[in-house]
N, C-alpha and C positions, 0 to 999 in steps of 0.2 A: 088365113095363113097359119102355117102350124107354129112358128117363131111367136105367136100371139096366146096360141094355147101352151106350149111353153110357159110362156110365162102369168098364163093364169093357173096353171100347176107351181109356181115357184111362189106367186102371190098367196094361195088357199095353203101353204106352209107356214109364211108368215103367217098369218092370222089363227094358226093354229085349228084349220080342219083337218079333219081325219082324212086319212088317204083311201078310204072306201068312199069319199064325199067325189070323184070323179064322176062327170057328167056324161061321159062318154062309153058308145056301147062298147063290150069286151071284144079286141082282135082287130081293133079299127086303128088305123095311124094315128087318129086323134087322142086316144086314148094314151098309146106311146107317149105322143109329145108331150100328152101335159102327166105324166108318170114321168116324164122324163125333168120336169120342170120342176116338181115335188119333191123328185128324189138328189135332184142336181147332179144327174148323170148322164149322161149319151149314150144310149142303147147301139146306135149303130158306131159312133167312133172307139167308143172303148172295147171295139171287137178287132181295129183295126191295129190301134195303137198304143204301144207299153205305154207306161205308167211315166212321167219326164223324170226319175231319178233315175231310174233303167237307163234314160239316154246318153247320161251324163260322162263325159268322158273320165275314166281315173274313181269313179265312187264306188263304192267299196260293192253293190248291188251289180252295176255295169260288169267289174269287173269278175266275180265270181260266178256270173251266165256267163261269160264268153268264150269259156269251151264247151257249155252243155249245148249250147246255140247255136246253129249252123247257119244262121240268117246274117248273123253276127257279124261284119266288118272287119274283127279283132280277127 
């Protein structure tokens, strides 16, 4: 299950391997998941979705996108 490689990408941080120590071939899902677990990122959600201060109603970030943005609700 990839939630598993996950998070043996997030364990081989703890303990302080190198990030070329992935065990997984190049271009494979597996390899993603556990880069993704290493890096403490989400490859596919953080294509989808801003950043949660962007969301935030009234914050100073929200507000200064809100006419460059057309997506924008405001």
């Amino acid at each position: 299950m990839l939630m598993d490689i996950v998070k043996q990408g997030a364990r081989a941080r703890s303990v302080g391997r190198p990030r070329d120590a992935c065990p997984y071939p190049g271009e494979s899902r597996e390899r993603r998941a556990w880069f993704e677990g290493y890096d403490g990122s989400s490859w596919a959600v953080a294509t989808r979705m801003p950043h949660p201060a962007r969301m935030l109603p009234g914050s100073p970030l929200s507000d200064a996108n809100a006419a460059s943005d057309p997506v924008s609700p405001a």
